[in-house]
Backbone as numpy.savetxt, mean C-alpha at the origin, in Angstrom:
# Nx Ny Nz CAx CAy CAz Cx Cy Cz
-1.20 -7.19 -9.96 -1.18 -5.99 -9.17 -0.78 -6.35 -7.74
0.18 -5.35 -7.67 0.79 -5.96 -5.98 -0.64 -4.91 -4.87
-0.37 -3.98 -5.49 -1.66 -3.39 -4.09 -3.04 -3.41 -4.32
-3.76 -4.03 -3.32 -5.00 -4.52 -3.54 -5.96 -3.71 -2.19
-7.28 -3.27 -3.37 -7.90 -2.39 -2.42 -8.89 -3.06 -1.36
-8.65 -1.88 -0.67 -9.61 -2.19 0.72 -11.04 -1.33 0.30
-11.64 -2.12 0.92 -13.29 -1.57 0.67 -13.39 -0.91 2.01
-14.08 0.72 2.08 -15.00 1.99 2.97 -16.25 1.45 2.95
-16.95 1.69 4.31 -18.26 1.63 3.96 -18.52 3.09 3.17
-19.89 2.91 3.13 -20.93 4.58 2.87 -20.70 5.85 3.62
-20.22 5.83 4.72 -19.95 7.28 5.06 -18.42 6.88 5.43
-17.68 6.40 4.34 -16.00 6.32 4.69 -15.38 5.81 5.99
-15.74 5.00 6.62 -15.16 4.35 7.46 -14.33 2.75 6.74
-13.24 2.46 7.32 -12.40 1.70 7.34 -12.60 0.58 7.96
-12.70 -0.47 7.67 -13.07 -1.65 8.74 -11.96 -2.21 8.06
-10.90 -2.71 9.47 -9.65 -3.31 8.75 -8.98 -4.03 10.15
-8.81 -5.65 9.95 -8.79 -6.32 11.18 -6.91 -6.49 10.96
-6.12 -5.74 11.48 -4.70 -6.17 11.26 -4.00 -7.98 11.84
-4.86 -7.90 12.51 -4.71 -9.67 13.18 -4.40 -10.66 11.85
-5.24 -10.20 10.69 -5.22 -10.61 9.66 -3.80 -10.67 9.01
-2.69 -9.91 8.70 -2.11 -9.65 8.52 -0.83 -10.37 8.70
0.21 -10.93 7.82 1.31 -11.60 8.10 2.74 -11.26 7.92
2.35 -9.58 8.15 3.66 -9.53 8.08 3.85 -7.56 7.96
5.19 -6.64 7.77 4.88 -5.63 7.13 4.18 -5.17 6.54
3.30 -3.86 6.20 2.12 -3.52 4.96 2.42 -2.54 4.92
1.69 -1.53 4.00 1.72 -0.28 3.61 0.14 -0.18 3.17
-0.42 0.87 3.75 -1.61 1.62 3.48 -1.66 2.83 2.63
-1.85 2.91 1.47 -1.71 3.86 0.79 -3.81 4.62 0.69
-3.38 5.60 0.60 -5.07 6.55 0.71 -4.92 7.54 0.07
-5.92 7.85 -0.96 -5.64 8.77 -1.83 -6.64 8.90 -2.80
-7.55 10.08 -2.82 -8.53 10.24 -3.62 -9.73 9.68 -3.35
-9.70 9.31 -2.36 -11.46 8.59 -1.74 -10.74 7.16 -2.15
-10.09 6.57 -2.59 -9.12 4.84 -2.56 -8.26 4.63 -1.09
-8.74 3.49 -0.88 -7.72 2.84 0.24 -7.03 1.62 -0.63
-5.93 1.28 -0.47 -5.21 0.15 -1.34 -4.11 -0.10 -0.42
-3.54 -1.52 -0.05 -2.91 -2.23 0.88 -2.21 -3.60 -0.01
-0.91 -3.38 0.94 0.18 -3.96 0.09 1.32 -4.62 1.12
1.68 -5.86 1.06 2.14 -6.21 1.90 4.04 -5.50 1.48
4.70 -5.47 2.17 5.78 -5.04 1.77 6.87 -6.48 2.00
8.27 -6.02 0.85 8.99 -7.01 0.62 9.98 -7.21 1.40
10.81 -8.03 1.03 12.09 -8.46 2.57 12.91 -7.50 2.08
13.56 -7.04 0.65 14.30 -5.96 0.51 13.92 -5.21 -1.00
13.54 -3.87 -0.60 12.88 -2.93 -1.53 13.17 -1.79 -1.32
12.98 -0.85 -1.89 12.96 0.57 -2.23 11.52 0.93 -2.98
10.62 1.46 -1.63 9.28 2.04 -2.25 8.87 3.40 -2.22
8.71 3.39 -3.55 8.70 4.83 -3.85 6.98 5.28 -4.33
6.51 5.96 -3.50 5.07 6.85 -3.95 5.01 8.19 -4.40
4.70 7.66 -5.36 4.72 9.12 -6.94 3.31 9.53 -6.75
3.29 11.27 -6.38 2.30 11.69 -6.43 2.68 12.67 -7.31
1.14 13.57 -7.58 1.35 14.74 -8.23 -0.26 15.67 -7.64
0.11 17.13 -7.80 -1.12 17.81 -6.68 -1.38 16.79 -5.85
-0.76 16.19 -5.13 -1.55 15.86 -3.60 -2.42 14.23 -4.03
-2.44 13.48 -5.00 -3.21 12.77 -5.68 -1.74 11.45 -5.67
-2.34 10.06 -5.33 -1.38 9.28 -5.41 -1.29 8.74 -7.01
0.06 8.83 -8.22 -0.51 8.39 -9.39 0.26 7.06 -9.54
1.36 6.66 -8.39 1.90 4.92 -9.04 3.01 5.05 -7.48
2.54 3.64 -7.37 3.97 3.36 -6.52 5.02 2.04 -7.00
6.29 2.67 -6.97 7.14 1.64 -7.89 7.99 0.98 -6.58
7.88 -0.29 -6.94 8.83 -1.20 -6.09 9.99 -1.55 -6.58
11.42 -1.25 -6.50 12.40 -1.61 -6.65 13.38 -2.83 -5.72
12.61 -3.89 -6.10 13.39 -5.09 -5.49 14.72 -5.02 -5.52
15.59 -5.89 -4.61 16.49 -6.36 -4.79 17.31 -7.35 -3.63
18.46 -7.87 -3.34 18.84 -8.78 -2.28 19.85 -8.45 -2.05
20.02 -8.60 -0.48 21.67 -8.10 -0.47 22.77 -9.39 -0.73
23.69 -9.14 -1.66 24.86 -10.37 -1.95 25.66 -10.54 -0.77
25.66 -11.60 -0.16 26.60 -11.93 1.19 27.89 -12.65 0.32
């Protein structure tokens, strides 16, 4: 699994130190879930919802040919 969740405390707060972090991310939130994903050097990301509800996000890799 590329996106890996972040833990809320009890009344939904976010504790999230970006210092941590090495690089691009994406925060996805959806349905009482926080889930975090570093993003790639070349992609096409696509977040599929339906009613308002996140149900998959697809990564379409690829590289550019020099």
């Amino acid at each position: 699994m590329r996106m890996k969740e972040l833990q809320m405390s009890s009344n939904g707060v976010l504790n999230f130190d970006t210092k941590e972090l090495s690089g691009s991310c994406v925060i996805v939130i959806s349905d009482g879930k926080v889930k975090i994903s570093e993003l790639p050097p070349y992609a096409d990301t696509i977040i599929k919802t339906y009613k308002g509800i996140v149900t998959c996000v697809n990564w379409d890799e690829g590289s550019y040919f020099e």
